[in-house]
TORMI-28964 format. One record per residue (C-alpha): x, y, z. Coordinates in steps of 0.5 Angstrom, whole numbers, plus 500, padded with zeros to 3 digits. Each point is the difference from the previous one (the first is absolute). Example, Ala and Ser with C-alpha at 12.3 -4.5 7.8 and 13.67 -1.06 7.14 Angstrom:
525491516
502507498
! end
This chain:
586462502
502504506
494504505
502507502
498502508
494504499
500507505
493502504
499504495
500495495
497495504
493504500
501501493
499493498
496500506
494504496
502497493
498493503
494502502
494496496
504494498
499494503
507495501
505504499
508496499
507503500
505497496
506503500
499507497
492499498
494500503
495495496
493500502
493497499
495507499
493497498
497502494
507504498
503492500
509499502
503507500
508500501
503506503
508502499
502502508
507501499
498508502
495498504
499508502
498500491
496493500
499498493
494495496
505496495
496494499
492499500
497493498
491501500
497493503
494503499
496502494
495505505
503507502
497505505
500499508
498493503
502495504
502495496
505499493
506498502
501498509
507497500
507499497
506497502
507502496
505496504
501493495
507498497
497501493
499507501
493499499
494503504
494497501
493503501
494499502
494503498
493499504
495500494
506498493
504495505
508498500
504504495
507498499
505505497
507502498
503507503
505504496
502506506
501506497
504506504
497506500
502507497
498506505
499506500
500505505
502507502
496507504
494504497
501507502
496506498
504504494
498507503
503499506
503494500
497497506
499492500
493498498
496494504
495495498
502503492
499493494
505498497
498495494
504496496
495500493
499494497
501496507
497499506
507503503
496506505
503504506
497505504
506505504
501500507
500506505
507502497
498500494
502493498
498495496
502492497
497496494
502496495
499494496
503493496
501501494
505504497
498506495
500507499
493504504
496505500
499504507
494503503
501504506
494503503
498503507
493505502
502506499
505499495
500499492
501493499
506499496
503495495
507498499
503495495
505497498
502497506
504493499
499495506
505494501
498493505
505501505
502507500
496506503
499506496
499507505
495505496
499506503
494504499
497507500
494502500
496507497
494502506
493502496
497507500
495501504
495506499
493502503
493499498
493503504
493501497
493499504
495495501
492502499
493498499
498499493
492501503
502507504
507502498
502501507
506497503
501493503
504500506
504495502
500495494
506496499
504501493
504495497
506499495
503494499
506497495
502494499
505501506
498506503
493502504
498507503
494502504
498506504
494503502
496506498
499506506
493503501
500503493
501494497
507502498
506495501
508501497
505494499
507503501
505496498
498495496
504497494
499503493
497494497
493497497
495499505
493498500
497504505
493499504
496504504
495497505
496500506
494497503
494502498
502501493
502496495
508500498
503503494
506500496
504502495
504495495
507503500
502507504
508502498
502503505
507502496
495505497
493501504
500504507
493499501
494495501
493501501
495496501
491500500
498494504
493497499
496498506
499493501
500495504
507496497
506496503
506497496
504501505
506503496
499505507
499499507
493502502
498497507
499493498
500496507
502493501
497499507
503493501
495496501
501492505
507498496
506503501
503499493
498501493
498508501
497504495
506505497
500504495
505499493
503498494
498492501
505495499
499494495
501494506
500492499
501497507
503494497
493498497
503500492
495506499
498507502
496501506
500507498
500505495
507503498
496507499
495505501
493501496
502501493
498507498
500504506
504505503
507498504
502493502
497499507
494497503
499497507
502492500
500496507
507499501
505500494
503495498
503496507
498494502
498503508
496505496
495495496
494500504
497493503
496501507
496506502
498507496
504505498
496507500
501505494
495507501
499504495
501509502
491503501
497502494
492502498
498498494
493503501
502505494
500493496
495497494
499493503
507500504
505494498
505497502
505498495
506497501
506495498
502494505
505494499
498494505
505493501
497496505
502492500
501495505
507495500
497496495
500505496
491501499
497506502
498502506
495503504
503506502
499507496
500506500
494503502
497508499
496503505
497508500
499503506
498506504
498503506
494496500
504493498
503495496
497496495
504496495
500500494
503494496
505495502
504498494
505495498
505497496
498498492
505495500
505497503
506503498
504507496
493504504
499507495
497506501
492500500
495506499
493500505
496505502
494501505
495505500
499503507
493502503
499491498
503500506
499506505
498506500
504505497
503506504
506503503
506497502
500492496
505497500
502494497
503494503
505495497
501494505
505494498
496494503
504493502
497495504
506496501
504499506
505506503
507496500
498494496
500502493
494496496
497506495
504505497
496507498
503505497
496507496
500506497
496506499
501506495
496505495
496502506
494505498
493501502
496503494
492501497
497493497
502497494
495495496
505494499
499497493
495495498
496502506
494506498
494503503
498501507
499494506
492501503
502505506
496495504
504494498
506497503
503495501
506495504
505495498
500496505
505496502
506505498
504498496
496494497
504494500
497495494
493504501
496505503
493503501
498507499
495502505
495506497
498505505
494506500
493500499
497494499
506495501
497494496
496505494
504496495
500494503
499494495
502505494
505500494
505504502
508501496
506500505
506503497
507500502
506506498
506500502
502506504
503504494
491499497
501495496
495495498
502493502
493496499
493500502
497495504
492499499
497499508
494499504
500504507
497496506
497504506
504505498
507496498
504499495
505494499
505501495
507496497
507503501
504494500
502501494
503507501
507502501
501503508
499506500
495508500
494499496
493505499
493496499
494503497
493497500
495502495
493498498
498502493
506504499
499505506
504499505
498498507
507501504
506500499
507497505
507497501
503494503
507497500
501493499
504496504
503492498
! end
């Protein structure tokens, strides 16, 4: 084997490949790496502009990002053999056969104009051969195996094109150039109005989304707005605005519609498929902030999730706020990170309720739960209260969970609330000891609805507190009103729901000096709704989180 003398060019090339592997080893014209869950790879490195995978042998049966899987190699043995460790599977023996690549490169260029295209895919389909062109419009792949492929080449604002038939040979470089047909592009306006009033709604933002492509504006004082430009695709298109809840329409063919109008119902509603002025005020640690997008699935090496790979089911969109976004530095271990929802009234409201989605991952090193959450908190001029602080339900793969709170339990109801978002860790800033990482999504404020399973209307006199909360094995609730200890010595039913309202069991209970004690061990960590009743008539009613 001979090894070519690679330019500076070349040199960042592989450069920039090789980033996330752990040992890499050349011998001759390969390159044999340890990469993690993916085990050896073997890379052809006679062109080393054109670098090119022709050998790969997976250590690990996990996949997926993680620090762990297959962690060194060592490929310089007479026989020819490479030895592999892999920190969970162990010590693998294996015989090479080092395969010569068959490349493929050539220029990708506009078929109007013929001028070159930059960042356009070049895919070698049925392989993992993937090139993407340069500012000059060139590109280079290739693959092992000799054969007979199919192309596809495809690049924004291009028709994406398939060529066959194209015959790769190892050892030999074929030039294919490709030109690419732009798309059209057209026009579409309408107007954006209240469903109440039919009056304009200025300054709404209004959407279009494709896979691949999306458009946003924003409607002028009349509620009108105008995309010029676009591609004559299919869309889904969304008007929103803060104030009223978003709609949208499934598909709107731009290739034969020139018009969109939409009629926006008020309401108090968020999923964050549009920025409305959600404010990440920070908060005592630096890292973890609150941002707003499409969450990425992240195992930080841990064997599972720590977050969800997606938003809500069901809702507009794909985006939500998270803390960070799929980074090691952005995962939150000390401090607070503070994520401020836009004013809103809900006076106009039956029994205002907030109802919302959230995903907790909070875990110590070992692997247990920890004690950080993320905590809720309504605001306003006169003050901030909180509300709940939730946790994580288990240990790992954190999913969505629905919870709600209706309002005036908490605080006067006015102009100018706010809601409160805060991703509380008690670790220690630069010492790593807890990780927490949240999520927020489907964001509405709406009139009460009874849950399911928990019927009448509690004594208006009556209330009652979970103390401590979250309860950790059992707590008490703590009766208050007229005459605290009027039911003292009395037979009364505890009965635990589920946040969603069902009914989960009844404890029968005896109130001491106004108290009651009940058992929560036996519940999974999470939000859950109590009612007292004596008789059948409820007493009062609550929530408490459970914590283990």
């Amino acid at each position: 084997m001979t090894t070519s003398e690679p330019d500076a060019n070349a040199e960042l090339h592989l450069a920039r490949e090789l980033r996330g592997r752990y040992n890499v080893y050349v011998l001759g014209n390969y390159i044999v790496s340890a990469y993690y869950r993916d085990g050896i790879t073997i890379h052809d490195i006679s062109r080393p502009e054109n670098m090119v995978l022709t050998g790969r042998y997976d250590t690990s049966p996990l996949s997926g990002s993680g620090w762990d899987g297959c962690w060194s190699v060592y490929p310089f043995t007479p026989s020819g053999r490479v030895y592999a460790s892999d920190i969970l599977q162990g010590l693998f023996v294996i015989d090479v056969d080092y395969q010569s690549a068959a490349w493929l490169e050539g220029i990708v260029s506009d078929a109007s104009t013929s001028i070159p295209l930059a960042n356009a895919t070049v895919t070698i389909l049925g392989t993992e051969g993937i090139g993407e062109s340069d500012v000059f419009g060139a590109y280079s792949t290739g693959t092992f195996a000799a054969g007979t492929y199919d192309l596809q080449i495809s690049a924004l604002g291009f028709s994406t094109k398939i060529v066959s038939g194209i015959t790769l040979t190892p050892g030999v470089v074929t030039n294919l150039d490709v030109e690419l047909n732009s798309l059209p592009v057209t026009t579409i306006s309408g107007q954006i109005t209240d469903a109440l009033t039919g009056a304009p709604v200025p300054a709404a933002t209004i959407g279009l989304f494709h896979p691949d492509y999306s458009f946003e504006t924003i409607a002028d004082a009349s509620g009108q707005f105008t995309f010029t430009n676009i591609y004559s695709l299919t869309y889904q298109a969304n008007a929103g605005k803060w104030g009223y809840i978003s709609g949208a329409s499934a598909t709107l063919d731009a290739s034969t519609t020139t018009s969109w109008n939409k009629i926006l119902d008020p309401g108090i509603y968020d999923d964050f498929m549009f920025d409305f002025g959600w404010n990440p005020i920070g908060g005592s640690w630096a890292g973890g902030g609150w941002e707003r997008g499409e969450p990425v699935a992240y195992d930080p090496g841990y064997g599972f999730l720590i977050t969800p790979g997606s938003d809500v089911p069901d809702d507009q969109g794909k985006s939500c706020y998270v803390t960070g976004n799929s980074y090691a530095e952005d995962i939150v271990h000390a401090g607070e990170a503070v994520l401020r929802s836009p004013e809103f009234d809900p006076r106009a409201l039956d029994r205002a309720t907030l109802r919302f989605s959230a995903w907790v991952f909070n875990s110590t090193l070992l692997g247990e739960i920890s004690n950080d959450g993320l905590i809720v908190k309504l605001s306003d001029a006169d003050g901030t209260v909180n509300m709940d602080t939730i946790y994580a339900t288990s240990v790992d793969d954190p999913e969505w969970i629905d919870y709600e709170y209706e309002l005036s339990t908490y605080k006067t109801l006015g102009a100018g609330m706010r809601v409160l978002f805060t991703a509380k860790a008690d670790g220690v800033l630069f010492v790593v000891e807890d990780v927490l990482e949240v999520g927020v999504d489907a964001f509405r404020v709406e009139k009460f609805i009874q849950p399911s399973g928990i019927t009448g209307q509690p004594l208006a006199e009556w209330e009652s507190i979970v103390y401590p909360n979250p309860v950790n094995g059992s707590g008490t609730i703590r009766i208050t009103g007229s005459g605290n200890n009027e039911f003292d010595g009395q037979a009364l039913t505890l009965t635990i729901y589920s946040i969603t309202g069902k009914r989960l069991f009844d404890q029968a209970v005896r109130p001491a000096q106004g108290m009651v004690r009940f058992e929560a061990k036996d519940l999974a960590q999470g939000l859950y709704l109590f009612e007292l009743k004596k008789e059948g008539i409820r007493l009062s009613s609550g929530k408490f989180s459970v914590v283990h």
